[in-house]
N, C-alpha and C positions, 0 to 999 in steps of 0.2 A: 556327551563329553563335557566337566567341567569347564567351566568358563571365571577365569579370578582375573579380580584388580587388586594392583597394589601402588603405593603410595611409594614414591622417587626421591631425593634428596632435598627438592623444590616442593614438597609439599603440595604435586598434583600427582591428581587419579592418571592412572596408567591402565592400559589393558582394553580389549579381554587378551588372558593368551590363558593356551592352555596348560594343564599338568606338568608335561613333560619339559614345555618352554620356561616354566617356571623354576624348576627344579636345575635348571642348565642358567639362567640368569643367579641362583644362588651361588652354583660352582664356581661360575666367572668373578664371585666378590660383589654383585651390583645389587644381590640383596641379601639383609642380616636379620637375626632371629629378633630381632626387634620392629622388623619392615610387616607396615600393617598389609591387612589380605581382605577380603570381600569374595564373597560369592552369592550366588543365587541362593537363598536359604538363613544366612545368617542373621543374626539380629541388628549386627554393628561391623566395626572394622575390629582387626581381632587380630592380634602378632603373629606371626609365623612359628613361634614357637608353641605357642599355643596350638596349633593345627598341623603339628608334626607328624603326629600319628596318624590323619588323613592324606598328606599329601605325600610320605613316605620318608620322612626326613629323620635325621637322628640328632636331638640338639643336646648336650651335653647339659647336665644340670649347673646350677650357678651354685657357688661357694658360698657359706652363711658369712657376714661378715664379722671378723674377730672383734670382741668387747672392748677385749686391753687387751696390754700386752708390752711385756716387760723387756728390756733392752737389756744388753750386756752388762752396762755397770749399776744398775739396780735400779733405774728412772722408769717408773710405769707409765706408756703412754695411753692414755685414750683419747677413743675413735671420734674426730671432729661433730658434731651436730647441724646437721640440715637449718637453717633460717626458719621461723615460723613460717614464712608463705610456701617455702618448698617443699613443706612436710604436709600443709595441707593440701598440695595440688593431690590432686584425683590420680590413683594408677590404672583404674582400667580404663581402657581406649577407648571403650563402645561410648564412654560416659565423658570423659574427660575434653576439651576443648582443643586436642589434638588432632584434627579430621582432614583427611587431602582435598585439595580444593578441586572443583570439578564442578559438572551437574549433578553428584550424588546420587550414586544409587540407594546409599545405608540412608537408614532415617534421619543421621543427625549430619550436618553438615558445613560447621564452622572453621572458622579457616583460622591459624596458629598467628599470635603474636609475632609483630619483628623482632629479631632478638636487639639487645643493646648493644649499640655500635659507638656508645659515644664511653664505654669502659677504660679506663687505661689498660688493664689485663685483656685487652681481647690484642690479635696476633694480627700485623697487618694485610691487608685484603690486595692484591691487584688485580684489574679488570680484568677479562678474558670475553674472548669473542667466544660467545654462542654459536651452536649448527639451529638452522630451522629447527623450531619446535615440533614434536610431535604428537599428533590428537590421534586419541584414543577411542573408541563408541561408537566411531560411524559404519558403514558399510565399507569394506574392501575385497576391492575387484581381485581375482587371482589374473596375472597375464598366462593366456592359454600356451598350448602348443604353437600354435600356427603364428599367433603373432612375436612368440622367441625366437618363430625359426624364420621369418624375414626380419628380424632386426640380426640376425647372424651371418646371413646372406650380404647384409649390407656391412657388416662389420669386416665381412673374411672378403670382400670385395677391395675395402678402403685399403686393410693391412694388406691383402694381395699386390694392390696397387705402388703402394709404398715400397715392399721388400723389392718388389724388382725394376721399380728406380734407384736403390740404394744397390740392386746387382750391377746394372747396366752399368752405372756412376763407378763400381768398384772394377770391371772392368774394363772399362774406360784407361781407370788411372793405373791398374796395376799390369792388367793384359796388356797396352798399347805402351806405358812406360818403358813393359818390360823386352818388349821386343823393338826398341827404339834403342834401350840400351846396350841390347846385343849386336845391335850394326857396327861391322869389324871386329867382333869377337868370334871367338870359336867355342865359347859356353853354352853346352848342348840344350841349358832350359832356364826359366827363366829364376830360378833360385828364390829370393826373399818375396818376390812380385808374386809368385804361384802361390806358398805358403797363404800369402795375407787374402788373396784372394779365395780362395777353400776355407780360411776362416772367415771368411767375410758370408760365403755363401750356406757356412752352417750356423752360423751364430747368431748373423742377424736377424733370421726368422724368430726365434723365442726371443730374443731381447727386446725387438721392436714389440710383438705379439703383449708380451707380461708387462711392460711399461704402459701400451693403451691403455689395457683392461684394468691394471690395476691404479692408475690415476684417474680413469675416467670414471670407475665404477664407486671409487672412495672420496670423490670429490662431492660437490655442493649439491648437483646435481643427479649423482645416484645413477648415472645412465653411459652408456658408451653413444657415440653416434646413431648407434643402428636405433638403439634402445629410445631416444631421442626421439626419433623418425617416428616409430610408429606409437610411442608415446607410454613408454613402461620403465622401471625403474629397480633398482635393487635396495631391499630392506634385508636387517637383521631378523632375528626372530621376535623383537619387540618394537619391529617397524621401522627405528632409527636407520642414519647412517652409518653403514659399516665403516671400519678402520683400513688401512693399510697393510695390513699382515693381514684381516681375516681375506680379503681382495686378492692378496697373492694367494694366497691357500686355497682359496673358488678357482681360481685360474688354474694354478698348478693342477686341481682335482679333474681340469678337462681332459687328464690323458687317462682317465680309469674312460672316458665315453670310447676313445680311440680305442682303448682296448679289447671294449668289448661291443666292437663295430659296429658305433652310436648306439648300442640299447641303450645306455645312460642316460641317453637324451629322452628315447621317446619312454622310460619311467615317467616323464610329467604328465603323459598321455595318462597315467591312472594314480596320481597320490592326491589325496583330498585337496593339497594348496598347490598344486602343479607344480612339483619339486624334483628337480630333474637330480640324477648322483650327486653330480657336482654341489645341489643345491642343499642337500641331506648331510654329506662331507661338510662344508663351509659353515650350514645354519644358517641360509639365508633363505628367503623367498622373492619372487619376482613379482611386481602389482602392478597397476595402474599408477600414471605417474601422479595423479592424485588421489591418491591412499593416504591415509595419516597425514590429511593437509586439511585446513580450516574451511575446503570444500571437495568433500567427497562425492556430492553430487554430480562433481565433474567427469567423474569415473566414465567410461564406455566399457560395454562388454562386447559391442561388436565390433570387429575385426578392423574396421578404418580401412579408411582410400588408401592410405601407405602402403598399409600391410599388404593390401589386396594386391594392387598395382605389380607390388616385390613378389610375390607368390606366384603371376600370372608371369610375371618375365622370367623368373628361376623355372616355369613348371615348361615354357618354351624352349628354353635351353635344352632342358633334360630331351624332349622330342627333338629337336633340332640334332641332338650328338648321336640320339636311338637312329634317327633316320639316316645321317651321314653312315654310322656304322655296319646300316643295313645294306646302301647303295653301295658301301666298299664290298662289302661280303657278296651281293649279288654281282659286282662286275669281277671280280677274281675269280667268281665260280662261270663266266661265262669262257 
């Protein structure tokens, strides 16, 4: 499978990703038929337009520019002229001193002038906080089956935990309110206090559920608790942090797994980067939490004390409830 780097708005090497990822970061607007490409094979870095016929792309041709051309009331305009120095810069890329900065894989590998910032005509700038940078080149870890499925165990434990402190709390206030306010009435139920309570008990689960996942997952850190734990993270398809909307739409995609009573899930069990429905839906992948960090090295691919620990208590359970179910069945049948 091809493997390309392309060059980012900041003027560094990005990648590998493959075909497909690439062709989906053009849809989304994040790259233009101007955004250089590399591959294994090439001579230099080389426009995407240029490589459209390879990668499957359709780029529209550019318009010749008009010479003159005459205005309404008889005044011929012609077309401004380029500066001597801008007519001699170099157009092809492979040549010209336009190169993404990296470790280079292409032969040439100079890195692009600042632009002039001290111009009257340039547009004023204000700072913006940066996310963690992301490096490209190293090894990344895919996070397996087994260890998603103990940081979910530890996830649907914590949210478990929560929802039915918020039930107890909502029965508290509205079950006990409401039957304290019927002392000397003859009002057969508890009216507004039932309502709120029934929505309390259907609502709160997805509210609380979609809030975690989707601040914890689109935050700095890329992780929910569980995820945390046993030390794995969520990327886009170019490694970055995802956003807020793509986070709700991964979460939302968790009811195609309910649907089809977890096979969703254990799809990770066989797609090359362990991509469970939800993860195919959204466009993400799950890694190591140091994947696309300035040490890769840190990676593990075995399972970790967390995981293992959560795996061996959830796999107790499961016999724990087999056996309870067996001892009821055996003493009913006596």
């Amino acid at each position: 499978m091809t493997e390309w780097y392309y060059a980012d708005a900041a003027n560094t090497r990005q990648g590998p990703i493959t075909t497909p990822a690439l062709l989906q970061l053009r849809q989304q607007g994040r790259l233009g038929d101007g955004t250089l490409l590399w591959r294994d094979g090439l001579a230099g870095w080389t426009p995407l337009h240029a490589l459209a016929h390879e990668i499957g792309v359709v780029v529209p041709e550019p318009e010749a520019p008009a010479t003159s051309a005459t205005a309404a009331d008889g005044w011929t305009l012609e077309p401004v002229t380029a500066a001597a120095a801008d007519v001699a810069a170099p157009t092809d890329a492979a040549d010209s001193g336009w190169h993404p900065v990296g470790d280079g894989l292409a032969p040439s590998a100079s890195a692009t002038a600042a632009p002039d910032t001290t111009s009257p005509y340039m547009p004023p700038v204000a700072p913006v906080v940066r996310a963690a940078p992301v490096v490209h080149g190293g090894d990344v870890v895919d996070a397996g089956f087994l260890k998603r499925a103990a940081a979910l165990f530890i996830d649907s434990l914590l949210v478990t935990a929560v929802y039915y402190a918020i039930i107890i709390a909502a029965i508290v206030l509205f079950g006990l309110g409401g039957a304290l306010g019927r002392m000397g009435s003859a009002t057969p139920d508890f009216g507004i206090g039932a309502i709120a309570l029934m929505a309390v008990i259907y609502l709160s689960w997805p509210l609380l559920s979609g809030l975690y996942y989707v601040l914890m997952e689109s935050s700095s850190r890329q992780a929910t608790l569980g995820k945390m734990a046993v030390g794995i993270k969520v990327t886009g398809l170019d490694g970055g942090r995802i956003g807020r909307g793509r986070a709700l739409g991964r979460w939302a995609s968790h009811l195609l797994a309910y649907i089809t009573l977890c096979i969703g899930y254990l799809v990770a069990l066989f797609t090359a980067r362990k991509q469970g429905l939800h993860d195919m839906v959204a466009s993400t992948y799950v890694v190591d939490q140091w994947a696309y960090t300035d040490h890769p090295e840190r990676q593990q691919r075995a399972l970790g004390t967390v995981a293992t620990v959560i795996l061996v208590i959830w796999g107790a359970l499961i016999l724990l409830g087999v056996g309870l179910v067996v001892l009821a069945g055996i003493a009913s049948a006596l």
